[in-house]
C-alpha positions in Angstrom: 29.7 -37.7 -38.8 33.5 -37.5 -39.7 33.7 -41.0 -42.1 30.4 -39.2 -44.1 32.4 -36.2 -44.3 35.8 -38.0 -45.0 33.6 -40.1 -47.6 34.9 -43.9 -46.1 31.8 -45.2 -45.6 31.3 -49.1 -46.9 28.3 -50.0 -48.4 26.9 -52.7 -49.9 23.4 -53.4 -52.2 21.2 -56.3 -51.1 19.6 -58.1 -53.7 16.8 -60.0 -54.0 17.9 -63.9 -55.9 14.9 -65.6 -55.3 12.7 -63.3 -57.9 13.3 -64.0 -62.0 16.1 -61.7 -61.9 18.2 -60.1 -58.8 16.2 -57.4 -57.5 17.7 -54.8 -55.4 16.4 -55.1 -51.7 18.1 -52.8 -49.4 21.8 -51.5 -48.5 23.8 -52.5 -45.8 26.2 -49.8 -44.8 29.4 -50.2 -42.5 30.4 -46.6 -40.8 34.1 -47.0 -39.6 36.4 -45.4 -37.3 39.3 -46.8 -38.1 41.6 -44.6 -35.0 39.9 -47.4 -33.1 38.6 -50.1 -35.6 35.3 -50.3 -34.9 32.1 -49.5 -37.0 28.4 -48.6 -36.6 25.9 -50.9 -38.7 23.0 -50.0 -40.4 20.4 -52.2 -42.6 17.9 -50.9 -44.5 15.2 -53.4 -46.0 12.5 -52.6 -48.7 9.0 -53.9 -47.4 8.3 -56.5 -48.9 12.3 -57.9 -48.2 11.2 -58.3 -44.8 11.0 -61.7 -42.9 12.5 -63.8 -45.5 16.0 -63.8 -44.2 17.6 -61.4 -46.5 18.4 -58.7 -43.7 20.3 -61.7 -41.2 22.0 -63.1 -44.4 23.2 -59.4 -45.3 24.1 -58.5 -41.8 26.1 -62.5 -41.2 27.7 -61.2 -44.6 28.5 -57.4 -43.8 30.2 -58.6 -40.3 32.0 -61.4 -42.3 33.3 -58.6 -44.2 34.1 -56.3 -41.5 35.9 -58.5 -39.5 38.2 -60.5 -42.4 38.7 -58.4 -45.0 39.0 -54.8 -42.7 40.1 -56.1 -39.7 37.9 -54.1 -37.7 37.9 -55.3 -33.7 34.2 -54.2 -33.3 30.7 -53.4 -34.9 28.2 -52.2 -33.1 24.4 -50.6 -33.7 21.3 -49.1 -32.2 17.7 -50.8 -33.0 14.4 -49.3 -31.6 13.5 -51.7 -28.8 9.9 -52.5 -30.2 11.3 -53.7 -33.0 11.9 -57.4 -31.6 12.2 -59.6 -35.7 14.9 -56.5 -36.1 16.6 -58.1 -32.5 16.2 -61.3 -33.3 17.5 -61.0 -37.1 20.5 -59.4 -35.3 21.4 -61.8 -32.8 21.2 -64.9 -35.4 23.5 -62.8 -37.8 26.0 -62.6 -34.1 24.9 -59.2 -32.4 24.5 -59.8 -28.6 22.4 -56.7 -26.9 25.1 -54.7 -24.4 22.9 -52.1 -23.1 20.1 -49.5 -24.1 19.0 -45.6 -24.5 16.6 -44.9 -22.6 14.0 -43.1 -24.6 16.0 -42.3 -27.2 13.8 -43.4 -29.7 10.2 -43.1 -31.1 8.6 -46.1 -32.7 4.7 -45.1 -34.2 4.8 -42.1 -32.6 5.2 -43.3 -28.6 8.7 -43.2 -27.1 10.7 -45.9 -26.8 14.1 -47.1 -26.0 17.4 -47.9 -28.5 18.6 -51.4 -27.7 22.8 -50.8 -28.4 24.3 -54.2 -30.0 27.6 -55.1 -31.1 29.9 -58.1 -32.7 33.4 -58.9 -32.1 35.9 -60.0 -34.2 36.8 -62.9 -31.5 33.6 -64.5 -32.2 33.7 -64.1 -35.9 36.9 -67.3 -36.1 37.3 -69.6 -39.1 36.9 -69.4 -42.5 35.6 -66.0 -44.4 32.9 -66.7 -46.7 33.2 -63.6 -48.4 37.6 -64.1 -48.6 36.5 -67.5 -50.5 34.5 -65.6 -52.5 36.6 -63.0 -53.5 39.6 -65.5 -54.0 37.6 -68.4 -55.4 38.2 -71.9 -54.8 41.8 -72.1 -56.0 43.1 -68.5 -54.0 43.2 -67.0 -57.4 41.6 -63.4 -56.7 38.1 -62.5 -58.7 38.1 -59.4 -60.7 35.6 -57.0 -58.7 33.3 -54.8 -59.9 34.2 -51.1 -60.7 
């Protein structure tokens, strides 16, 4: 609750590239502490973005980003445990499942537990996609958008 009330949250749109023109599809949103660098993750995906691969590219992107460009140690988040494409989108994007809440959760109405994940920056080693991007090809820095 403090980095909404402190206003450092880090979010990012997800668009859709495959349509005639880039359709938004979802926000990815990074919720930092930085007293201990670390961050909770959270995804949200329209509908019809689902199961194509835009929510494990956005996530392998977002942790990317956390890990080279903010230098945070650790992201972690919670996932309802019936939600198994959510899981396995997570662990191909570098989540590993660390523990659960035991019904902490409702999925369609029944309870259910929260599968806790995270991501360490130890894992994340070699070179940042998203640094290359923001640099481009010759280290020269991109203008970003306002």
């Amino acid at each position: 609750m403090a980095h909404q009330l402190r206003g450092d949250n880090i979010r990012f749109t997800i668009y859709d590239l495959c349509s005639s023109t880039p359709t938004p599809a979802g926000v990815a949103t990074l919720l930092p502490d930085h007293s201990v660098r670390t961050a909770e993750y959270v995804i949200m995906l329209a509908p019809e973005a689902r199961g194509r691969g835009l929510g494990t590219t956005a996530t392998q992107l977002t942790l990317d980003y956390a890990f080279h460009i903010t230098n945070l140690r650790m992201v972690w988040l919670k996932v309802l445990a019936p939600n198994t494409a959510g899981i396995r989108a997570y662990e191909k994007a570098g989540f590993r499942t660390v523990g659960a809440l035991r019904e902490a959760g409702y999925w369609l109405g029944k309870v259910c537990d929260e599968v806790l994940m995270d991501a360490l920056a130890k894992d994340f080693t070699g070179p940042s996609a998203v640094h290359a991007a923001l640099t481009g090809a010759s280290g020269r820095q991109l203008r970003r958008a306002p």
